[in-house]
C-alpha positions in Angstrom: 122.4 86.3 95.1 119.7 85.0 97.8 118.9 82.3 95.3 122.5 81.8 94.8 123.0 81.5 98.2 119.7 78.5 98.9 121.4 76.7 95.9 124.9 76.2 98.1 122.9 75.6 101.4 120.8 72.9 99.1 124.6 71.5 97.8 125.9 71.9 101.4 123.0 70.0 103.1 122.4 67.2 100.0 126.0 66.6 100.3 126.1 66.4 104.5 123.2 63.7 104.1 124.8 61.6 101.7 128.0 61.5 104.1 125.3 60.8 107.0 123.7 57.9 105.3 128.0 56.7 104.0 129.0 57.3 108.1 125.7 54.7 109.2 126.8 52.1 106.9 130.3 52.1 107.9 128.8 52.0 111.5 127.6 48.7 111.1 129.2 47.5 108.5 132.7 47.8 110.0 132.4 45.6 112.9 129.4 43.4 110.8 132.9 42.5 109.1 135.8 42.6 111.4 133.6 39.3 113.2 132.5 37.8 110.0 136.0 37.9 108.4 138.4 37.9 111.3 141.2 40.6 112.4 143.2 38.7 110.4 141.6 39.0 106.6 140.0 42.1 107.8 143.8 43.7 108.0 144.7 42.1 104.7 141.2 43.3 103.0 142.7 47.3 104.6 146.2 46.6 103.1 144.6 45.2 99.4 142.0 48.1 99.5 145.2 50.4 100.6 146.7 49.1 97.3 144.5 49.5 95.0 143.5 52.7 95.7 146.2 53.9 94.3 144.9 53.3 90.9 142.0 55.5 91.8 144.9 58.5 90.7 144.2 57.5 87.2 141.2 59.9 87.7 144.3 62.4 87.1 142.5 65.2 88.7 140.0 65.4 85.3 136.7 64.9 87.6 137.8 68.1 89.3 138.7 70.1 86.2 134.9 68.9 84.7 133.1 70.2 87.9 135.2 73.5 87.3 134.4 74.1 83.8 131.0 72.5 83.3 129.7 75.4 86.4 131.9 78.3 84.7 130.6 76.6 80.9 127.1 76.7 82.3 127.0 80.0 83.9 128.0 82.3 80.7 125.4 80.2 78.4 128.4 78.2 76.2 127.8 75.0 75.9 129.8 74.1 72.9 132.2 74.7 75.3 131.0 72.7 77.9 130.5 69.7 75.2 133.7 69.6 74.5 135.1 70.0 77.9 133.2 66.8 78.8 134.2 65.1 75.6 137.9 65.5 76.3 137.8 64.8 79.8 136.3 61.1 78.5 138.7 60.8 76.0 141.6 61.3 78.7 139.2 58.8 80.5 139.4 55.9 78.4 143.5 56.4 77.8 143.5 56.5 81.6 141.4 53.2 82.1 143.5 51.0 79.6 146.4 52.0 81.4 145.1 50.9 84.8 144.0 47.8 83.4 147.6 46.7 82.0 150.1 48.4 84.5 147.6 47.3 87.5 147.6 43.6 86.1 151.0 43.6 86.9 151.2 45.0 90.6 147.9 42.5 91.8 150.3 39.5 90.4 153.4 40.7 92.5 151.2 41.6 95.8 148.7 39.3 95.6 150.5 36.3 96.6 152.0 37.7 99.7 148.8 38.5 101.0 147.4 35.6 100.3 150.2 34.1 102.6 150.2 36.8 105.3 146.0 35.1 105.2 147.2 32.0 105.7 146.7 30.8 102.2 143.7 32.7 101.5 143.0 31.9 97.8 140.5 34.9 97.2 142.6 37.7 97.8 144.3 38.0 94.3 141.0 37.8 92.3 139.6 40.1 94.8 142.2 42.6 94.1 142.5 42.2 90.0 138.0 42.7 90.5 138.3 45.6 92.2 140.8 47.2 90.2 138.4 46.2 87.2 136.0 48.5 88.4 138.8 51.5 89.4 138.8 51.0 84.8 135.5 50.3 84.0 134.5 53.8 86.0 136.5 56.0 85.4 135.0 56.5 81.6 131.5 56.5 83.6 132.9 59.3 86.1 132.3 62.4 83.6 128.7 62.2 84.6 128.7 62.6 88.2 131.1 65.6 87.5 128.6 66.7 85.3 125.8 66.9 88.1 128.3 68.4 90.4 129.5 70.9 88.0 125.3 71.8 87.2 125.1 72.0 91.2 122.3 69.2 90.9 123.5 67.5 94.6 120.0 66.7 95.6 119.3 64.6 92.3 123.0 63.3 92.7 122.9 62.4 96.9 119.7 60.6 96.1 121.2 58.4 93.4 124.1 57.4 96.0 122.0 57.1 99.3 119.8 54.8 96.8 122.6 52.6 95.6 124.6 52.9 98.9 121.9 50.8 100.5 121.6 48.9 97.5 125.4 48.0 98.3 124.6 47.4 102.1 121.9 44.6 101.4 124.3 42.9 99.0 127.2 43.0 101.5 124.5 41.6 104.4 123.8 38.8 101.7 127.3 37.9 100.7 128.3 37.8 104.7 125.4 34.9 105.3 125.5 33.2 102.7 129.3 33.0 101.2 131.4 35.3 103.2 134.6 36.1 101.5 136.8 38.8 99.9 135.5 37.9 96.1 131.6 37.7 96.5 132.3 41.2 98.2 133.9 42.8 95.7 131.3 41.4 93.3 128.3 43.8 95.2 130.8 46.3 94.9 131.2 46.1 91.4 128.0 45.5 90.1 126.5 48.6 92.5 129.1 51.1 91.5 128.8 50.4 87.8 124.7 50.6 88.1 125.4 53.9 90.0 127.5 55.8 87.6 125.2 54.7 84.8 121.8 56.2 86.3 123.8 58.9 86.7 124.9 59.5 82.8 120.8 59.3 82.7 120.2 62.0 85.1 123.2 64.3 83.8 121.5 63.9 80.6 118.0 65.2 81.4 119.4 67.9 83.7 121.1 69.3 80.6 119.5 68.3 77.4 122.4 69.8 75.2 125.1 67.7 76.4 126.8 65.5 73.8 130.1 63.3 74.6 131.9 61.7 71.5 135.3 61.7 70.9 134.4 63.5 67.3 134.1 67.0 69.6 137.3 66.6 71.3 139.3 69.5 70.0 143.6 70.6 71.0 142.2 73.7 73.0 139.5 71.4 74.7 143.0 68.6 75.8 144.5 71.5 76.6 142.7 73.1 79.1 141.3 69.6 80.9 145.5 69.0 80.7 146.7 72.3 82.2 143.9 72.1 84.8 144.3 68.3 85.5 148.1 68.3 85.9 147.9 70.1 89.1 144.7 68.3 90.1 146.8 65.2 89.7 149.8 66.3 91.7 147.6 66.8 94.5 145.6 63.5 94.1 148.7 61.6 94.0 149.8 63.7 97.4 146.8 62.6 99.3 147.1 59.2 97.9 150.6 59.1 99.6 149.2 60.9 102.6 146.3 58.9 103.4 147.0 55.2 102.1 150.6 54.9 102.8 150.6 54.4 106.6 148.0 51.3 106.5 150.5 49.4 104.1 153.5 50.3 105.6 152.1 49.8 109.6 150.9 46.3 107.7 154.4 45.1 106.4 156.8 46.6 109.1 154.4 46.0 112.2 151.4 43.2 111.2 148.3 43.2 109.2 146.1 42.9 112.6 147.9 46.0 113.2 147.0 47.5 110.2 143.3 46.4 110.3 142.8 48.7 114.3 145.5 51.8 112.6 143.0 51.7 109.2 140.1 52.0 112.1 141.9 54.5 114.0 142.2 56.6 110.7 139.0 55.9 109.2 137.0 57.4 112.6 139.3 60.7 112.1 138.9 61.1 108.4 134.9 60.3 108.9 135.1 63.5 110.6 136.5 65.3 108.6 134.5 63.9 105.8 131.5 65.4 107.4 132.3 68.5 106.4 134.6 67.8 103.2 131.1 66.2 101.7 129.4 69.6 102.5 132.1 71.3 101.3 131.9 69.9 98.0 129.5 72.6 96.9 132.1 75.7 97.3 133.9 74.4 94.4 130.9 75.4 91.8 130.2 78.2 93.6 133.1 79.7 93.5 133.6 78.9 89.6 130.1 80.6 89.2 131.1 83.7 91.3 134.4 84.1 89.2 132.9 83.5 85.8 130.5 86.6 86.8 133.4 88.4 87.6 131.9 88.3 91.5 135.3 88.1 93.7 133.6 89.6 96.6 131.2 86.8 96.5 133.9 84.7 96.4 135.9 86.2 99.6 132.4 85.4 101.4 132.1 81.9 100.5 135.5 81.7 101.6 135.4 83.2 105.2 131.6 81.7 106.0 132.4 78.5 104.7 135.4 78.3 106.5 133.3 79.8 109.8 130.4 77.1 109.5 132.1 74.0 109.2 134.2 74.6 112.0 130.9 75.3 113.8 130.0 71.7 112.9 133.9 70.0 113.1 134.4 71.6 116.3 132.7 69.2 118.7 133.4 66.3 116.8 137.0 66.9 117.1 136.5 67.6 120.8 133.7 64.2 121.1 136.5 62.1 119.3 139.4 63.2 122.3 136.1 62.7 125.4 134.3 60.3 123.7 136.5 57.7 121.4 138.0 55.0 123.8 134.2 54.1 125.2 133.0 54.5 121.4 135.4 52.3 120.2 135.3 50.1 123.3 131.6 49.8 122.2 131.7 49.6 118.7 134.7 47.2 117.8 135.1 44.7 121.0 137.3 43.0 121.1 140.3 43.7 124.1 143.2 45.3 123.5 142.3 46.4 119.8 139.6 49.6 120.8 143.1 51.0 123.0 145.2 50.7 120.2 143.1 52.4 118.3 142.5 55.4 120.3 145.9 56.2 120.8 146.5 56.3 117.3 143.0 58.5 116.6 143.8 61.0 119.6 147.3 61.5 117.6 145.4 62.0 114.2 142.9 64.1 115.7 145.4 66.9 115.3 144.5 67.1 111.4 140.8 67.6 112.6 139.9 71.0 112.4 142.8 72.6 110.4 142.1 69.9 107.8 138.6 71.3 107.4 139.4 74.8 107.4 142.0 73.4 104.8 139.3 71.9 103.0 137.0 75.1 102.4 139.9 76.7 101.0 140.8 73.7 98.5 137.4 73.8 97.2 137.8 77.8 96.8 140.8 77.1 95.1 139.8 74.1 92.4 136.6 76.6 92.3 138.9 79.4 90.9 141.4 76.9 89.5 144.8 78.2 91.3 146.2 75.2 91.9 150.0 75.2 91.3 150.9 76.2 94.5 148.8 73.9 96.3 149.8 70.9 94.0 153.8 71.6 95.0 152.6 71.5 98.9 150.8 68.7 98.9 153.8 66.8 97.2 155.9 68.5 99.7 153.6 67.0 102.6 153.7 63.2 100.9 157.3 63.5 100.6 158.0 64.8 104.2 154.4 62.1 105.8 156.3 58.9 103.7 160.0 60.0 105.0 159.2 60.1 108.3 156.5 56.9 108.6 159.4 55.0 107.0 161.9 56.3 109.9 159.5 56.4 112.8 157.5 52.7 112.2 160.5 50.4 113.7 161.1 52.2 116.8 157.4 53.1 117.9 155.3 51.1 115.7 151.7 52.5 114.6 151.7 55.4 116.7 154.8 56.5 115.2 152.9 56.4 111.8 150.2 58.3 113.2 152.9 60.9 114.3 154.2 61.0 110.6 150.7 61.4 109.3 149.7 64.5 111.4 152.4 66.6 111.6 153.0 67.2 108.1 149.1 67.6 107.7 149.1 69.9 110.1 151.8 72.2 109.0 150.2 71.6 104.7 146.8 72.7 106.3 148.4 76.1 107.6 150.4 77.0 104.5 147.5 76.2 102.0 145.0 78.5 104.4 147.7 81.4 104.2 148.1 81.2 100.8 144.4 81.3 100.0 143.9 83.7 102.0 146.5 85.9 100.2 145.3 85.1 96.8 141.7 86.5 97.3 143.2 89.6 99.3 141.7 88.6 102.6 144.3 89.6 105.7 145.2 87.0 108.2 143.8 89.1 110.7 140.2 89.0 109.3 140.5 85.4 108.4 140.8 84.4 111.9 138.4 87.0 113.5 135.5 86.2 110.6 136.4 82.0 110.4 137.5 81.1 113.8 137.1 83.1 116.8 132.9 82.4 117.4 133.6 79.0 116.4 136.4 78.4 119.2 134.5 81.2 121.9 131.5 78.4 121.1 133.4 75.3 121.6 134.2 76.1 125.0 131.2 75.1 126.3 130.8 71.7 125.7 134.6 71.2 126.0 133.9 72.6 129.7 130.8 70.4 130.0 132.6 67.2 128.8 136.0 67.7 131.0 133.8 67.4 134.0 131.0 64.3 132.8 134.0 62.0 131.2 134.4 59.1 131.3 130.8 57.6 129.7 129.8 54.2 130.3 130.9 52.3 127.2 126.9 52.2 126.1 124.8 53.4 123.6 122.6 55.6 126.2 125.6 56.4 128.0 127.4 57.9 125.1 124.7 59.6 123.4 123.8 61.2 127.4 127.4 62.0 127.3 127.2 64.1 123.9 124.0 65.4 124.3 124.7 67.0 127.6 127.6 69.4 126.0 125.5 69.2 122.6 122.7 71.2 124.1 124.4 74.4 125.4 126.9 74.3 122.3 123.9 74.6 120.1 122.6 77.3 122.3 125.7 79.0 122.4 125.9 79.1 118.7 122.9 80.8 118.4 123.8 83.6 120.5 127.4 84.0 119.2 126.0 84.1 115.7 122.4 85.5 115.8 122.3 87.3 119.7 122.8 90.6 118.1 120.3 90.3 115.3 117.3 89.0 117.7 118.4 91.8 119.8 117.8 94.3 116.9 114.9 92.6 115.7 112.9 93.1 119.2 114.5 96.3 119.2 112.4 97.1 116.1 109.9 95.3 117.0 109.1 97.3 119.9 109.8 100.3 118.3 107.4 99.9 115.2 104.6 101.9 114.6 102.4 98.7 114.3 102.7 97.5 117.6 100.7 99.5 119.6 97.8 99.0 117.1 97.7 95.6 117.5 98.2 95.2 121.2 95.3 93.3 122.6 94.5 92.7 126.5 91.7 90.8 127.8 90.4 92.0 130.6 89.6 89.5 133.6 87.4 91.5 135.8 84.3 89.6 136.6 82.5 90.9 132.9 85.2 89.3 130.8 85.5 88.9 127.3 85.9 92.9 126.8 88.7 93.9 124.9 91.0 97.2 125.1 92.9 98.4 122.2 95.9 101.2 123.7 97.2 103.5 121.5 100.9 103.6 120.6 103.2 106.2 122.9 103.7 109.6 121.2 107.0 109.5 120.8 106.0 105.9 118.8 102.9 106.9 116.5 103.3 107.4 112.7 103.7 110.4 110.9 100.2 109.5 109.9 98.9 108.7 113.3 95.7 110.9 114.0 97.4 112.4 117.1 99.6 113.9 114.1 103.4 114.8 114.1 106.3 113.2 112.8 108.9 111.6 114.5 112.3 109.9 113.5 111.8 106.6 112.0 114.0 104.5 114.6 112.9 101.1 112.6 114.1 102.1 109.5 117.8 103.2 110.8 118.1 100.2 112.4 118.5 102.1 115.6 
């Protein structure tokens, strides 16, 4: 299990860096292109993004099923299986990617237009939209590889590949913006990047696992079966978050105004990039947990549940608490321009609800596609969509974006608690543990730079004076981490320490008297010597009992 254990905190930490290096280029790139395109396009490029991102639910939850089956495949030594996993997960691929390409046509031509308008006759927008929905079809065939390095647990090789590309993607965006700024030429790097990616990465799957054939000649009933059963639910969910997390950008966008929509996008990009930092560390539960079950290991799979759950709030903690003391000089800082950093606090202080819960919520998703019990989950997360686009449709007119930001969090909030319960219950670990293991040192912890914050707040909206700002809570939190999770070991560990049988034979003092340089060598205490100690007689082995 120890070598079980570095491979997650390898996943965990691969995964956390490529966020890092995604969360930097968003940094600058954001308000790089808010000034180089205007509020105006900007908000239209967050609504035509917001659009076709729905065709990214033509992945139909296969990539998930792959990652599940290629680590369970993997771990009991079948790779016919595995082959044939793969090759039916393209085959539902292709079918997928011919679909987007005909039924997507057809949405670009009836939205298009309108945006190009709203632009004020912006003749880029529509091509923009039918290129980036080209490559939503031309990867999703490519996307079984990925899957395949996530299902192998091979996120070092994998982060690499995307930290590579990612600022591959960054220098063409740079290049575009000087030279021909607009919405096509971006979509272009976009394209050509992503494509590049996913192929390297059908290289590297292949060389991490030299047995793995794709061809539609392997694809078997039982094979479309399984990726079918598993992907349905998959699906379900997809198309929930979909609803969840695209919806309110389109809908603040026609009801309220696309500048609007542009500083709400902002607002719930800066929440979401939180919770991403975790969610891309998370990642790696989802093959561990497939590994533990296909080893029949459920206790290892209760444990990856509860720490998992414990350490990222460790991490999401004081970001939720740096987004509520920190965001309106961040923003103020980062974006500009008056009036739009307000607006989109208020709206981020209101989605900051889903912070934490949704990363608890996270952990046990993973646990769950991990062990593939997804029904139940599936029918919440269509029961959250449903209940997020009701009330965003009834609470836009009368109080605008924030409304939508109230329809967004509280049915978050209330999926997040339902989906922990039930997980919980399903692997026969009481609530009562579940908060005692996962959240109390995590919340005793957080007190201390909440405390620190209330009383520094406001920063200056500067670089130095925000970072100052989080540092100065930063620095205890981190210390009262330590204690709250490892005070009681380093306690036992000097405790043994001092009561070992070695250290009195290697105690040294130099003396300082005027003759210096002598050295005396004291004998352990009798009650410490060994049972083999010349002084003779045994004594209780305190070390050993942990005493």
């Amino acid at each position: 299990m120890p070598s079980a254990n570095r491979t997650l905190a390898v996943g965990a930490a691969a995964n956390w860096a490529v966020f890092a290096a995604y969360l930097l280029s968003t940094f600058f790139l954001t308000p790089y292109l808010v000034r180089g395109l205007g509020g105006t396009l900007f908000g239209v490029w967050a609504v035509a993004e917001g659009v076709v991102a729905y065709f990214t639910l033509f992945d139909l939850g296969v990539a998930a099923c792959l990652i599940r089956y290629v680590a369970k495949h993997h771990a009991a030594g079948e790779q016919a299986g595995l082959n044939k996993v793969v090759s039916a997960g393209m085959a539902v691929f292709l079918a997928a990617a011919g679909f987007v390409l005909v039924v997507g046509a057809g949405v670009v031509a009836w939205v298009g237009p309108g945006l190009e308008r709203r632009a004020g006759g912006a003749a880029d927008i529509t091509p923009f939209m039918l290129l980036m929905l080209a490559n939503v079809a031309l990867t999703l065939p490519l996307s079984v590889f990925p899957s395949v390095l996530d299902g192998l647990q091979r996120f070092a090789a994998k982060g690499a590949l995307r930290v590579a590309f990612l600022g591959l993607r960054v220098a063409g965006t740079v290049w575009v913006m000087e030279t021909r700024p607009g919405l096509l030429w971006l979509g272009v790097v976009q394209v050509a990047t992503n494509l590049l990616e996913h192929a390297v990465a059908g290289v590297l799957a292949v060389r991490a696992l030299p047995g793995l054939r794709v061809g539609l000649g392997l694809v078997d009933r039982a094979a479309l079966r399984t990726v079918g059963g598993y992907s349905r639910d998959a699906f379900l969910a997809m198309l929930a978050a979909r609803v969840a997390n695209q919806t309110g950008s389109v809908v603040v966008g026609w009801r309220v105004g696309v500048v609007a929509a542009g500083w709400f996008a902002n607002a719930f990009r800066l929440v979401e990039t939180g919770k991403n930092a975790l969610r891309s560390a998370t990642t790696a539960l989802t093959p561990a947990a497939s590994e533990r079950e296909a080893v029949g290991d459920l206790g290892g799979v209760r444990r990856v549940f509860l720490a998992g759950t414990r350490w990222a709030l460790y991490v999401v903690l004081p970001v939720h608490l740096g987004i509520l003391f920190f965001g309106r000089p961040f923003l103020h800082r980062w974006l500009g321009p008056p009036g739009y950093p307000d607006d989109c606090y208020r709206a981020a202080v209101i989605l900051s609800a889903t912070l934490s819960i949704g990363v608890a919520q996270s952990v046990a998703s993973r646990i769950l596609f991990g062990v593939g019990r997804l029904r139940f989950f599936a029918r919440l997360a269509l029961a959250e969509a449903g209940l997020n686009l009701v009330l965003t449709l009834a609470l836009v007119g009368p109080f605008g974006a924030e409304g939508v930001a109230v329809a967004v969090a509280g049915p978050n909030v209330l999926f997040c608690l339902g989906l922990i319960g039930y997980t919980a219950r399903e692997l026969g670990v009481p609530l009562g543990r579940y908060v005692r293991t996962a959240w109390l040192r995590p919340l005793a912890a957080a007190v201390v730079p909440a405390a620190v914050w209330w009383w520094i707040t406001p920063a200056e909206a500067t670089w130095i004076g925000i970072a100052l700002g989080l540092t100065t809570g930063l620095v205890p939190y981190t210390i009262a981490v330590g204690l709250v999770e490892f005070g009681g070991r380093w306690r036992r560990a000097g405790g043994r320490l001092l009561t070992s049988p070695l250290v009195g034979e290697v105690l040294e003092v130099r003396s300082t008297s005027a003759g210096g340089g002598s050295v005396d060598r004291y004998p352990p205490p009798a009650d410490l010597r060994s049972p083999t100690s010349p002084a003779g007689g045994e004594v209780e082995n305190t070390a050993a009992s942990g005493v």
